[in-house]
C-alpha positions in Angstrom: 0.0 0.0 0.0 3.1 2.3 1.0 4.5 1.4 -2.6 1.1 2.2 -4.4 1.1 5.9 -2.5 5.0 6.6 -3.7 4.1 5.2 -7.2 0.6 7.9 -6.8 2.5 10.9 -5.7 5.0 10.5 -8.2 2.7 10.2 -11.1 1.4 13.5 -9.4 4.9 15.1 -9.4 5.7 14.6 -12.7 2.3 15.3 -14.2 2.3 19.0 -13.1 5.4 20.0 -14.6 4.0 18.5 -17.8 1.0 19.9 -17.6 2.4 23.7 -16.6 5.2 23.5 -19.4 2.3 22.9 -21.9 1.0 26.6 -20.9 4.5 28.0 -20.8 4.9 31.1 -23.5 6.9 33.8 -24.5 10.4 34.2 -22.6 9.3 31.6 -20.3 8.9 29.1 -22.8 13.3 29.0 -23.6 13.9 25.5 -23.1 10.5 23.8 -23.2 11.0 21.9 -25.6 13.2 20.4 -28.3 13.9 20.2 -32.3 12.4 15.9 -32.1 8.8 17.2 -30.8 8.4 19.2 -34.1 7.5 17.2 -37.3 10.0 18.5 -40.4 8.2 20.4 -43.2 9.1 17.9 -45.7 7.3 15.4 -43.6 4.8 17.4 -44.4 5.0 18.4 -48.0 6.2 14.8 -49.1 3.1 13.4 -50.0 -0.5 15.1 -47.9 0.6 19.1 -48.0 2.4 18.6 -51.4 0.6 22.7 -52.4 1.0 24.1 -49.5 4.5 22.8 -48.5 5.6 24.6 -52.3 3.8 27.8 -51.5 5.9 27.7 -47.9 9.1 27.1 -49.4 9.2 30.4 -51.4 7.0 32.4 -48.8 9.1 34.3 -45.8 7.4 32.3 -43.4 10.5 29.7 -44.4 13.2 32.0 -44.0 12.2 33.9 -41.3 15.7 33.0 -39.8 17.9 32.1 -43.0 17.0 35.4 -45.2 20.2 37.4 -45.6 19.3 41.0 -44.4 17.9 39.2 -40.7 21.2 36.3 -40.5 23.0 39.8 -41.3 20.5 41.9 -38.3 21.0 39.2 -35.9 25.1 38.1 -36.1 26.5 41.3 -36.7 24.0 43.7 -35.2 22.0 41.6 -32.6 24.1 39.6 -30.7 27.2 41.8 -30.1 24.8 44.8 -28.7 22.9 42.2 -26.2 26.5 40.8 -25.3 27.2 44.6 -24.5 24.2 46.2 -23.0 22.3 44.7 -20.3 19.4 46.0 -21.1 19.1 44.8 -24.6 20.3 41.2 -23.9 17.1 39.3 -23.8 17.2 39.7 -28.0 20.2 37.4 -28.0 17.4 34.8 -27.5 14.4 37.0 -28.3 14.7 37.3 -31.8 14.1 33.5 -32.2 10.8 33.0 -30.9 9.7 34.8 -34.1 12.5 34.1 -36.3 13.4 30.4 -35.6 10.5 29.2 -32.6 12.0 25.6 -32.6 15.4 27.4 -31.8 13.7 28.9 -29.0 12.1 26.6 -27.8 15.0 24.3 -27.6 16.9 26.6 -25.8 19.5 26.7 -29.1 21.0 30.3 -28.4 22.6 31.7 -30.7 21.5 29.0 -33.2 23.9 28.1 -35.9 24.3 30.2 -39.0 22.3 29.5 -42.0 25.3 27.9 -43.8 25.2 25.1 -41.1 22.1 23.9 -42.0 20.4 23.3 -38.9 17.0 22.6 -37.9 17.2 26.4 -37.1 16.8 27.2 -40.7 13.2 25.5 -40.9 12.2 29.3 -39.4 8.6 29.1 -39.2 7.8 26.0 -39.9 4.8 23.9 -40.8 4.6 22.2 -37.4 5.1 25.7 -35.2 2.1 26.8 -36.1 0.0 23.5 -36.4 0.7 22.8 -33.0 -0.3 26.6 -31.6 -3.1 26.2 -28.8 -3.7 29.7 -28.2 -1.7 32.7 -26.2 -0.7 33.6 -22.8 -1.8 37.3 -21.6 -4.0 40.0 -22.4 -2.4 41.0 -26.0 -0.5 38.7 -28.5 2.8 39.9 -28.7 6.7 38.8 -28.1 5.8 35.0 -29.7 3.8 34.7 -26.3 2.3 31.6 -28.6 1.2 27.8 -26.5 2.9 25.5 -28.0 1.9 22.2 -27.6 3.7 19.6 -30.1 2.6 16.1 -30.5 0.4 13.9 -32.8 -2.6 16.6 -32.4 -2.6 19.4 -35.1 -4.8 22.0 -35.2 -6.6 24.1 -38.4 -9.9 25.7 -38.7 -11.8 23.0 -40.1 -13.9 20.1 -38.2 -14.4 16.5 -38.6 -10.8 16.2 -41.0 -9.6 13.1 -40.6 -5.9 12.5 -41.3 -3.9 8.8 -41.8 -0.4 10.7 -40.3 -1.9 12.3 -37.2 -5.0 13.3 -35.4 -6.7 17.0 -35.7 -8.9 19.2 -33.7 -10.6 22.2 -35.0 -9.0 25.8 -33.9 -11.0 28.7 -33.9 -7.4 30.5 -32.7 -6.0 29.8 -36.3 -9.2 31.7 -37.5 -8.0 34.5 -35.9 -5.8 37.7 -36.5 -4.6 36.9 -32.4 -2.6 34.1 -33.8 -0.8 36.6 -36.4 -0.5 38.9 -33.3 1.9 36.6 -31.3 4.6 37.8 -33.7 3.5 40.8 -35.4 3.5 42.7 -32.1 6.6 43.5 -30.5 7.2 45.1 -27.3 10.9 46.7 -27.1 13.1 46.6 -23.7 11.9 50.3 -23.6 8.4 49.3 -23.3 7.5 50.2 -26.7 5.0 48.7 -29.6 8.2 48.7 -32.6 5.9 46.2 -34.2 2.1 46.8 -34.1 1.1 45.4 -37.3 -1.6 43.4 -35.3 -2.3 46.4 -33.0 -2.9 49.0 -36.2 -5.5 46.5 -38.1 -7.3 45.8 -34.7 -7.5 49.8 -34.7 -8.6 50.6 -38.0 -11.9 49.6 -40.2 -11.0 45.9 -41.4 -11.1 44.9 -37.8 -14.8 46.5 -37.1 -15.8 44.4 -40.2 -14.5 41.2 -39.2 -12.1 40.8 -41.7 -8.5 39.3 -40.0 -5.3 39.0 -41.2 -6.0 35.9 -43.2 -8.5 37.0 -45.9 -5.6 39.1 -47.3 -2.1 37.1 -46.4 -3.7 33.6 -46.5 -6.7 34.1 -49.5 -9.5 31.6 -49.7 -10.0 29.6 -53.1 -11.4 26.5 -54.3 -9.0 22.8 -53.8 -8.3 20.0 -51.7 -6.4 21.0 -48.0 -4.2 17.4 -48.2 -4.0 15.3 -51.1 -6.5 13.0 -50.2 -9.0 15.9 -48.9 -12.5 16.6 -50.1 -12.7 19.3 -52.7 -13.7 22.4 -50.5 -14.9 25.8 -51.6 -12.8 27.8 -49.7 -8.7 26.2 -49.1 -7.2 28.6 -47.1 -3.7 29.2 -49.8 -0.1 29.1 -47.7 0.9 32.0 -49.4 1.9 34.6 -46.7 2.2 37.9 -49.6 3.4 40.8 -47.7 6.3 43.2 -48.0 8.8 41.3 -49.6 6.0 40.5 -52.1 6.1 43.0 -55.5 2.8 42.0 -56.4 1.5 42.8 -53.0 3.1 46.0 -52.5 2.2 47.2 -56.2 -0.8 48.6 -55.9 -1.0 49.4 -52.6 -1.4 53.3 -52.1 -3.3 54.7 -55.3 -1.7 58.4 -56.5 -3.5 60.4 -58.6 -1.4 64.6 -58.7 -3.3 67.8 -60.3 -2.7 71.8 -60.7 -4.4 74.3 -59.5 -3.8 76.2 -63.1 -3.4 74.8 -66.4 -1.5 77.9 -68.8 1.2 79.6 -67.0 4.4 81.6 -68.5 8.1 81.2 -66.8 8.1 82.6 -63.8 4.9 82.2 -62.7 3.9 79.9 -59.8 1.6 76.6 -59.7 0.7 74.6 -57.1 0.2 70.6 -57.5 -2.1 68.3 -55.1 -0.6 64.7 -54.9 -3.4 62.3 -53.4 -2.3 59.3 -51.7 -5.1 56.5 -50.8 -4.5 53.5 -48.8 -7.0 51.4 -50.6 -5.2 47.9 -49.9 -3.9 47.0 -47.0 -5.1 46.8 -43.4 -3.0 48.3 -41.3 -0.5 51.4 -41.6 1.8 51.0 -44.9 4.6 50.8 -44.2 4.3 48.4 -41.3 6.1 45.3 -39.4 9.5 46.4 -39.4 9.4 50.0 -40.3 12.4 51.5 -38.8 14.1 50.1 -42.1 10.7 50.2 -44.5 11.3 53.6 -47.0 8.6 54.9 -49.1 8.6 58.1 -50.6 6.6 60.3 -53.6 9.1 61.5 -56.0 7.5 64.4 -58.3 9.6 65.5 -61.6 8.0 67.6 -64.3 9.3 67.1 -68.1 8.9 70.2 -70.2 8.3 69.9 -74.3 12.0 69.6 -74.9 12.6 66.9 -72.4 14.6 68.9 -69.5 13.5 67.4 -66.5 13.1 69.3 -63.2 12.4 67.8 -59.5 9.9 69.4 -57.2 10.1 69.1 -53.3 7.5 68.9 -51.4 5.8 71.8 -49.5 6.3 71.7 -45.1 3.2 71.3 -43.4 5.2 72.3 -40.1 4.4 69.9 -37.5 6.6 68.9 -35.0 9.5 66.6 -36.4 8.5 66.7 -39.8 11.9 67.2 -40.8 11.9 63.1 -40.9 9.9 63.0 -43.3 11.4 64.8 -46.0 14.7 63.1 -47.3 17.9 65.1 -46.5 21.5 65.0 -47.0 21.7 64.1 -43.4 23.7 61.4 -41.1 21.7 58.9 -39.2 21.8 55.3 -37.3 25.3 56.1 -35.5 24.2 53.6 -32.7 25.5 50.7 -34.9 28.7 51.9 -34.0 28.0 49.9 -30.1 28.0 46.4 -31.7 30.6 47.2 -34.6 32.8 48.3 -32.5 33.3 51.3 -33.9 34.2 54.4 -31.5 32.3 58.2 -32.5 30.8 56.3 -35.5 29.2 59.1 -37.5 26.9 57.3 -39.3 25.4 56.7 -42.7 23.5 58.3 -45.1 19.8 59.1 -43.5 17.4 58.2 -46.6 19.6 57.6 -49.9 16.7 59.1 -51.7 16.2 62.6 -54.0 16.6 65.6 -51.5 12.5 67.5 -50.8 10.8 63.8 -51.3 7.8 63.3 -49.0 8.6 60.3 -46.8 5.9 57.8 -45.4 7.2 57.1 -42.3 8.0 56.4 -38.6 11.3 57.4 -36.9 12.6 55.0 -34.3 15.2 57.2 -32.2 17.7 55.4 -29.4 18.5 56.9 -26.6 19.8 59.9 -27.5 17.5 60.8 -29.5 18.9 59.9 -32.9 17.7 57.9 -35.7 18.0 54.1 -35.2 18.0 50.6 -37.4 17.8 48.8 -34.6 14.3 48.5 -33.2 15.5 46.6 -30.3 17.3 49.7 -28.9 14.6 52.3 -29.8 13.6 54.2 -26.6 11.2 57.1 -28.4 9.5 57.7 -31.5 9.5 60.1 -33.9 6.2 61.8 -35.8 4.1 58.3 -37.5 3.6 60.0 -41.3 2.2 56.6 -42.3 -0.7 56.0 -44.6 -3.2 54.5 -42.5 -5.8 51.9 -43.7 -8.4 54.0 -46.0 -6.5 56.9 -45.3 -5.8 59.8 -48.0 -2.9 62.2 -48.1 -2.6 65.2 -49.6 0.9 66.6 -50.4 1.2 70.2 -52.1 4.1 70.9 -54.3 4.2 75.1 -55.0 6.4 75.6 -58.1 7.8 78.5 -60.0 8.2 77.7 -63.2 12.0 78.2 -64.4 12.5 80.9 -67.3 14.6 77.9 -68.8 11.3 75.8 -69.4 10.0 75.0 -73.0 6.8 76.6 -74.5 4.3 73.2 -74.9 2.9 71.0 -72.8 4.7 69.8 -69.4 4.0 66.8 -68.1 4.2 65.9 -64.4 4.6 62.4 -62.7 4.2 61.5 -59.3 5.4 58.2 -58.0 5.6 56.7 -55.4 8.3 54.0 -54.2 9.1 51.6 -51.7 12.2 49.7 -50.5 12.3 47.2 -47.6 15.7 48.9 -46.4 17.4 52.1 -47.2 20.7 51.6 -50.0 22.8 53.3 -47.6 22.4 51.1 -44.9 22.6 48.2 -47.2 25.6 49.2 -48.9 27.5 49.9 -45.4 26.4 46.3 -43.9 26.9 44.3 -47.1 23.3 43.5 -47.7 22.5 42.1 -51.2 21.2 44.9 -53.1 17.8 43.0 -54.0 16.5 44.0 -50.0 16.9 47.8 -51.2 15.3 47.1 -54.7 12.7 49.8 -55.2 9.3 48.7 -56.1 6.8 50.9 -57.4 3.7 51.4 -55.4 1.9 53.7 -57.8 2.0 56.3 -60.6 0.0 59.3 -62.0 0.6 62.2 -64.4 -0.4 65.3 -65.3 -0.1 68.2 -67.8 0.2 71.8 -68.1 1.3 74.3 -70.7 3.6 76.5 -71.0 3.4 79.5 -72.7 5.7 81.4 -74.9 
């Protein structure tokens, strides 16, 4: 009877820590688990998830850890500031419970570099978010994600039934909450440097019940596992966002006009650029956008062909001078984990001097621009395009006694670039992360007179 107690209070004893590490998330989650709970995504994609599996290889979701500009972020930028400064050091680890969960979770910190080809480099895989139950707290944010790996895995659709493993019906993985987990981050300042999650629950799509997945994850007709039913509405693994062309074409709609259509040299016209969100929902740019640039460029091309570059009129509010690209020096805080004493820093923008820039400044802690989100303490004006937001920019122009009599056309366009050049150039990024995309174009004409 003694024997039967012991064997009783142990079962008891080891039950609990079971049963508490399957609730464990976010930073308390390091160690909870290991690489062999998680199924590979070829195991996966071999033969039941053969679409989907192809649509996740070449989607970010896959190289969430591996893709140059982050390895480059996180080795050379990351880890040598958290090694530093106390206060930053949780993003040694940190970064992977976005980046590389499985690395997280298995307590591999650092995890090897790409070129190793560890289980790291799965990123996000299939099997991370499969096996999400849910989230711990009042806001998803900082991957504060349940896992809870094993033979279950869970989707949005009931009564599947699978030959590999069993399935339960998630009304989570319906949800923009489960996006939230890591499209909200929380800084070691206390601040939202990612809010993508935060600005949709805030604007109009939310109210209307549209989440997250209607636009990254679109609906069509097709089988969900090779030996599915045909259904009307397969969820597609295609995760489009902003390293997506097609989905960042498009985005903002421009349309530019005068307030006069004849004028001589020398006399003054003013142009209205519009800018309408009419695509995404949340703020554009968004996620990362301490290193997101998007700018309207406005050039007017006179009967001859001499081209001429307007700059934007100043509104004047407070810190606008952000938002319209100078010949100014910025980021010097890279200096702390290059190793680099009174770095100066690099070129700001790397854009035409008087373009309107669509941004939002993240400062360190003096106060000075920063590519670092992790070490931003303060923010600088948001000049974002919110969701079904216009903006109007006014261009006020004296037409040069050099122009030719005819017609003069006017383009306004707008472009985007996942990182600035300059910071590219100086950290050895591969020029495609600067590539600039355009969002939009519109022209307009006036004449000049003789």
């Amino acid at each position: 009877m003694r024997y039967s107690l012991l064997q009783s209070t142990l079962v008891v004893f080891l039950l609990i820590p079971i049963r508490l590490l399957s609730q464990l998330a976010g930073e308390e989650a390091l160690g909870s688990q290991s690489y062999e709970n998680f199924e590979r995504p070829e195991a996966c994609g071999a033969s039941c998830h053969v679409d989907f599996y192809q649509q996740w290889k070449q989607a970010m979701m896959s190289q969430a850890y591996t893709h140059h500009w982050d390895e480059i972020e996180y080795f050379k930028l990351a880890i040598p500031h958290a090694e530093k400064d106390p206060k930053v050091a949780g993003v040694k680890a940190g970064c992977n419970g976005c980046h590389s969960p499985m690395a997280f979770l298995a307590n591999d910190i650092p995890p090897p570099k790409p070129e190793a080809k560890s289980r790291a480099n799965e990123s996000v895989n299939c099997d991370i978010c499969h096996t999400v139950t849910g989230f711990k707290g009042d806001v998803p944010h900082n991957f504060n994600f349940i896992s809870q790996p094993g033979r279950v895995k869970y989707g949005p659709r009931e009564g599947i039934v699978s030959p590999a493993h069993e399935t339960r019906k998630s009304d989570f993985h319906k949800s923009a909450d489960l996006c939230g987990t890591c499209h909200n981050e929380m800084d070691p300042y206390g601040l939202w440097v990612k809010s993508t999650h935060l600005e949709w629950k805030e604007g109009p799509y939310a109210k209307e019940g549209v989440p997250c997945q209607k636009c990254h994850m679109t609906y069509a007709p097709g089988r969900s596992a090779s030996m599915a039913v045909e259904s009307p509405d397969v969820a597609q693994h295609l995760f489009h966002g902003a390293h997506d062309i097609g989905k960042v074409r498009g985005t903002v709609e421009v349309r530019i006009h005068p307030d006069i259509r004849e004028l001589e040299p020398g006399e003054r016209v003013k142009f209205t650029a519009a800018l309408f969100n009419q695509k995404t929902g949340h703020k554009f740019p968004t996620g990362s956008a301490e290193e997101r640039m998007l700018w309207l460029h406005v050039v007017a091309k006179d009967a001859k062909g001499n081209e001429f570059h307007l700059p934007v009129d100043k509104k004047g509010f407070t810190g606008e001078e952000y938002t319209i690209a100078a010949n100014t020096l910025a980021y010097q805080d890279m200096g702390i984990p290059l190793d680099i004493p009174d770095f100066k820093g690099v070129q700001r923008d790397g854009v035409p001097e008087g373009d309107r820039i669509y941004r939002l400044p993240y400062l360190d802690p003096q106060g000075r621009m920063t590519i670092m989100q992790w070490n931003t303490a303060s923010f600088g004006p948001d000049y974002r395009i919110g969701p079904r937001e216009t903006k109007l920019e006014t261009y006020t122009w004296k037409i040069p006694e050099t122009a030719a009599p005819g017609p003069m056309t006017i383009t306004a366009t707008l472009n985007y670039q996942k990182l600035p050049t300059p910071i590219a150039e100086f950290l050895g990024v591969p020029m495609e992360e600067a590539e600039i995309i355009e969002v939009g174009q519109h022209f307009t004409t006036i004449t000049i007179l003789p």
